[in-house]
DRENDO-1510 file (C-alpha; in Angstrom, 1 decimal, always signed):
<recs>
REC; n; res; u; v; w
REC; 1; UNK; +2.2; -12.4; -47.6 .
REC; 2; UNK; +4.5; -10.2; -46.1 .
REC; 3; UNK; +3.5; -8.4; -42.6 .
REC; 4; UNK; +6.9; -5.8; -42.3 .
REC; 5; UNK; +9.4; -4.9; -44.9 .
REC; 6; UNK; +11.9; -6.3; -43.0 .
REC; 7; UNK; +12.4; -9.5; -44.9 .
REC; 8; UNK; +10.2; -8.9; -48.0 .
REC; 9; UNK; +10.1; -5.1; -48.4 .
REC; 10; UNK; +9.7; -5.4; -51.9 .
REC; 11; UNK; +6.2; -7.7; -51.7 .
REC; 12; UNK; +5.3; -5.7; -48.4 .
REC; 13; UNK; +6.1; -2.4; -49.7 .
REC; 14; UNK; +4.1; -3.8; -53.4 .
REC; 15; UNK; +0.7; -4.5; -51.4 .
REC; 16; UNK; +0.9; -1.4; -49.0 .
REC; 17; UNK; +2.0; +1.4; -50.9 .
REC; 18; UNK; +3.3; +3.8; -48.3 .
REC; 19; UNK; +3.9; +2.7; -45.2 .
REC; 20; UNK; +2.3; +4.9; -42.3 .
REC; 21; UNK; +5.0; +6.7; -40.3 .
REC; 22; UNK; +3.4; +5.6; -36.9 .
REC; 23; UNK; +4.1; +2.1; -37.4 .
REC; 24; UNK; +8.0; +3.2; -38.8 .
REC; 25; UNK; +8.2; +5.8; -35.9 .
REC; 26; UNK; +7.5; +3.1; -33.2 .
REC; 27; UNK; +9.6; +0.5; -34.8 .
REC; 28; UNK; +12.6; +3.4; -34.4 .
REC; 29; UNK; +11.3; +4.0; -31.2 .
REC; 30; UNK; +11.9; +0.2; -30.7 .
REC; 31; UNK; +15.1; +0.2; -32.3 .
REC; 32; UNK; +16.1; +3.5; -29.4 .
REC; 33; UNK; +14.7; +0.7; -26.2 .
REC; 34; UNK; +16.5; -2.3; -27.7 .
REC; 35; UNK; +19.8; -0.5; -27.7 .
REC; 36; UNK; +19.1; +0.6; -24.5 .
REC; 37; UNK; +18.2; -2.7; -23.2 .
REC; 38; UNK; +21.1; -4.4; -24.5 .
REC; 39; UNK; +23.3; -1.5; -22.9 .
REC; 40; UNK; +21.4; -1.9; -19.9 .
REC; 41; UNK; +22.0; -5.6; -19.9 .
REC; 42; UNK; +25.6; -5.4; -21.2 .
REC; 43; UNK; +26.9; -3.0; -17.9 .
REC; 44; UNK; +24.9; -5.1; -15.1 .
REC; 45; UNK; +26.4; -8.3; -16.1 .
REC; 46; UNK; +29.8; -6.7; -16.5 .
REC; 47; UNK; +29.7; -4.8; -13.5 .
REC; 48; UNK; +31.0; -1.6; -15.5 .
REC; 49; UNK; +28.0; +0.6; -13.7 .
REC; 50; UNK; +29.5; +1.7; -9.8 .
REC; 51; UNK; +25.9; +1.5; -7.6 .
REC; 52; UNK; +24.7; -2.0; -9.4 .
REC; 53; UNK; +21.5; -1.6; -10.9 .
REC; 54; UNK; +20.6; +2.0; -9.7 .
REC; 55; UNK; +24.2; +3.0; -11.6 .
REC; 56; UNK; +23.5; +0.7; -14.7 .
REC; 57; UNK; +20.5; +2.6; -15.1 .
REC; 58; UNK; +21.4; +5.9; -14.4 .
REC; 59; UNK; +24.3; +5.0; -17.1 .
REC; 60; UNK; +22.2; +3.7; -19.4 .
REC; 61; UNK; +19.5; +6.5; -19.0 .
REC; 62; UNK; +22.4; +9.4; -19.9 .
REC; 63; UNK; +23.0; +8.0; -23.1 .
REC; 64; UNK; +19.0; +8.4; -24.0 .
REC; 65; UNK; +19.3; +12.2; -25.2 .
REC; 66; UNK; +22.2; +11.1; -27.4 .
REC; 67; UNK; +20.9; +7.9; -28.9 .
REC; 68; UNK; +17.6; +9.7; -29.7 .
REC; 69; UNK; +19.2; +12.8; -31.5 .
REC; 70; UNK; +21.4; +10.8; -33.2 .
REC; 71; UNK; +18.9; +8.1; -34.8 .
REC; 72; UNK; +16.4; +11.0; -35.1 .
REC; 73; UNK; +19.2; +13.6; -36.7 .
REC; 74; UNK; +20.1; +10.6; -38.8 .
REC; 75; UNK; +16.8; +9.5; -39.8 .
REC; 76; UNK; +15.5; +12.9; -41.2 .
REC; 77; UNK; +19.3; +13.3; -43.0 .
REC; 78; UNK; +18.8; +10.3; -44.9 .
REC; 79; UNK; +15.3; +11.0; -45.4 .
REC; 80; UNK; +16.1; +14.5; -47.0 .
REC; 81; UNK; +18.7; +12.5; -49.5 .
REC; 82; UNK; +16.4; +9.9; -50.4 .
REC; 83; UNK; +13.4; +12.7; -51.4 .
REC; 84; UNK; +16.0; +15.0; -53.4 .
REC; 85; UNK; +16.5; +11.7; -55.4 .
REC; 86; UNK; +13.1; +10.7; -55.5 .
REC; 87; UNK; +12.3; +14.1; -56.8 .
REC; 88; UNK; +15.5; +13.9; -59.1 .
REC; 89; UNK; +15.0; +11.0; -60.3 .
REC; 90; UNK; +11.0; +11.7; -60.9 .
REC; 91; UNK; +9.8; +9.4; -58.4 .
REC; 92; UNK; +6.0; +9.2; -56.8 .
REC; 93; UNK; +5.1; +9.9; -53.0 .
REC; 94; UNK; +6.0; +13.0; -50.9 .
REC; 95; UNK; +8.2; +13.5; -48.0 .
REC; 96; UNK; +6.1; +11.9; -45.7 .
REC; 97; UNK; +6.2; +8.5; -47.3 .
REC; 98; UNK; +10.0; +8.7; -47.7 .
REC; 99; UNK; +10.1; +10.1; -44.1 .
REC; 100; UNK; +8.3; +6.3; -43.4 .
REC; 101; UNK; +10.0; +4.4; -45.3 .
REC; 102; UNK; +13.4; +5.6; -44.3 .
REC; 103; UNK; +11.7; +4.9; -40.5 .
REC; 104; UNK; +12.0; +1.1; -41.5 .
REC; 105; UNK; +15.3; +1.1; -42.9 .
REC; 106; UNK; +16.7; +2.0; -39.8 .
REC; 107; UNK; +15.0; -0.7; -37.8 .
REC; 108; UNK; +18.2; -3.3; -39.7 .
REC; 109; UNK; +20.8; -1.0; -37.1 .
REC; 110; UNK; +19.7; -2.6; -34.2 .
REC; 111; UNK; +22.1; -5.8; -35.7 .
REC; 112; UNK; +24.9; -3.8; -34.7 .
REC; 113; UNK; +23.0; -1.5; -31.9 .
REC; 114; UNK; +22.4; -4.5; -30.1 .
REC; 115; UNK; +25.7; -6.7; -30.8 .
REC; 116; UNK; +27.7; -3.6; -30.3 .
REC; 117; UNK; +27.0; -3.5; -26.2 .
REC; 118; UNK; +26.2; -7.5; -25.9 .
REC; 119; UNK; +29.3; -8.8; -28.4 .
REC; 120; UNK; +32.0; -8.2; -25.1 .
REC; 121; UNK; +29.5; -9.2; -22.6 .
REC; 122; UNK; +29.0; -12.5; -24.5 .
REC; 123; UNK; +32.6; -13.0; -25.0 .
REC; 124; UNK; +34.2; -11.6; -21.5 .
REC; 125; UNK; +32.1; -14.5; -20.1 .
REC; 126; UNK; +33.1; -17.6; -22.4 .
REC; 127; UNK; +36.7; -17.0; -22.9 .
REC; 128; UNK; +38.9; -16.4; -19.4 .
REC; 129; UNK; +40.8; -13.0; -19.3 .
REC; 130; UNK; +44.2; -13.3; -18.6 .
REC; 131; UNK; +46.7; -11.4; -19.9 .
REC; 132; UNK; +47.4; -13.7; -22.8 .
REC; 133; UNK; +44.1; -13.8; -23.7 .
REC; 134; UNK; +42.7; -10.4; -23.1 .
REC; 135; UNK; +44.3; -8.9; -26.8 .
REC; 136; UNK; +43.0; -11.3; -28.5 .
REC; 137; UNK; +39.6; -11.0; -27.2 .
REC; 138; UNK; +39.3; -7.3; -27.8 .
REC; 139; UNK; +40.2; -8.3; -31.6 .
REC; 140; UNK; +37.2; -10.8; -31.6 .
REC; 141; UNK; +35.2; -8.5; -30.4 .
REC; 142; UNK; +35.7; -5.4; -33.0 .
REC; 143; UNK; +35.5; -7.8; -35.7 .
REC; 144; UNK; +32.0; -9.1; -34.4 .
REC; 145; UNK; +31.1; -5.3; -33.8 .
REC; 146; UNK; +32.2; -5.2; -37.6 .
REC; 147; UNK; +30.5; -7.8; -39.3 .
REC; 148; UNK; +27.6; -6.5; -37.3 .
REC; 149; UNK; +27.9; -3.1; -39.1 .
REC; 150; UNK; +28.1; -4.5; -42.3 .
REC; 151; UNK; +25.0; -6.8; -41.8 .
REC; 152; UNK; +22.9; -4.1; -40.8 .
REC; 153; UNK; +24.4; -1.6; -43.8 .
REC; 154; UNK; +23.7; -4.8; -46.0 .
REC; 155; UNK; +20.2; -5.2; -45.0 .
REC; 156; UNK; +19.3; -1.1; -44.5 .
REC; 157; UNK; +20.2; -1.4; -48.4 .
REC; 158; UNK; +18.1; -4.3; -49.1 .
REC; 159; UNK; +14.8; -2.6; -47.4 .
REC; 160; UNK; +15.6; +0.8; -49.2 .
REC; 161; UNK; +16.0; -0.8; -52.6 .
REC; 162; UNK; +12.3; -2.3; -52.2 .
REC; 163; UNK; +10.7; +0.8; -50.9 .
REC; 164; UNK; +12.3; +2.8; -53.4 .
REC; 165; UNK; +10.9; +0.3; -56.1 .
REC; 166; UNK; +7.5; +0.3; -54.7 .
REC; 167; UNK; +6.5; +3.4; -52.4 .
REC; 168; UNK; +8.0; +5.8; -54.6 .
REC; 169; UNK; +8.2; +4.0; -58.4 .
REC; 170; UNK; +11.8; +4.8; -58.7 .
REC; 171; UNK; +13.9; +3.2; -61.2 .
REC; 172; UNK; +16.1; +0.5; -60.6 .
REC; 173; UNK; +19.6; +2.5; -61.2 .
REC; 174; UNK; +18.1; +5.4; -58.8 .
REC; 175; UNK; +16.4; +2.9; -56.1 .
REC; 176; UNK; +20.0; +0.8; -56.3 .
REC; 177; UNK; +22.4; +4.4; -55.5 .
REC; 178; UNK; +20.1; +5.4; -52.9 .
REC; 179; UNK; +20.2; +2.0; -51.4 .
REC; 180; UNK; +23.9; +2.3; -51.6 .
REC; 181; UNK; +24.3; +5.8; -50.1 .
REC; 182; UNK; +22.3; +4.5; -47.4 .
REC; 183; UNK; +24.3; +1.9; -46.5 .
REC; 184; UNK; +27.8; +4.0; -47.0 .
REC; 185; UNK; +25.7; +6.7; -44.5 .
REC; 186; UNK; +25.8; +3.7; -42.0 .
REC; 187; UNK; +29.2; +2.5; -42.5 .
REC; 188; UNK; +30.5; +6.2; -42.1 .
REC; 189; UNK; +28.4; +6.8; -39.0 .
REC; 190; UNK; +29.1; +3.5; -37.4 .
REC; 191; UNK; +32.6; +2.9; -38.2 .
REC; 192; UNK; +33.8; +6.5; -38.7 .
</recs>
């Protein structure tokens, strides 16, 4: 039995219905601290903060307002697309259940929320920089950031198509091109 839609939404989202939106607003809540964590994490142990861990902090803590009107911005955007096509597409539940189950579709972005900040801390410390080496290193690391992007795109769209299925009864060609525009939403905001 499934406990979160993260790796079965389809059986989770079957013997739940709609998901409450406290549980998907604290695990984007979660999602917000773990990026912040791994940013945290990712300037102390480079030393790009001036004033150790009082400047790591107080650089980490300025990017707070952003992160959470982005992820919050985003999050009721793709939550307005996904109840025009549950509506268009004459689909079950109101905005509130989409509003929840777009929540936990967004949880999949800490893949690349957290190996975005970690991926050059990880790397800076196992291959030497020298000048020889220091292009090919920043190469590595946007292609990790990359594949990072397109794993959490890959499995936003997974946990959209079963919610779609089972929270709102949406039809398979409708469920599938939400999914989709999710995950192009993602790419676009991650990569554009």
């Amino acid at each position: 039995m499934a406990r979160t839609p993260l790796l079965s939404p389809g059986s989770y989202f079957e013997r739940t219905g709609s998901p409450s939106l406290r549980t998907a607003a604290i695990a984007v809540v979660s999602l917000v601290l773990l990026s912040l964590l791994a940013t945290f994490v990712s300037l102390v142990a480079l030393g790009a903060a001036r004033g150790g861990l009082v400047g790591a902090l107080v650089a980490t803590l300025t990017q707070l307002p952003l992160l959470l009107v982005g992820v919050l911005g985003f999050w009721l955007l793709v939550t307005l697309v996904v109840h025009l096509f549950v509506r268009w597409g004459d689909g079950d539940g109101g905005f509130r259940a989409s509003l929840a189950l777009v929540g936990w579709t967004l949880v999949p972005l800490s893949v690349p929320f957290v190996v975005g900040p970690l991926a050059p801390l990880v790397l800076y410390r196992t291959i030497p920089a020298t000048p020889g080496t220091a292009q090919s290193t920043f190469a590595v690391v946007g292609i990790v950031g990359l594949v990072a992007v397109l794993v959490g795109a890959v499995w936003q769209a997974y946990v959209c198509f079963g919610g779609m299925r089972h929270v709102h009864h949406a039809e398979t060609p409708i469920a599938a091109g939400v999914s989709a525009l999710a995950a192009v939403a993602t790419l676009v905001v991650f990569l554009g």
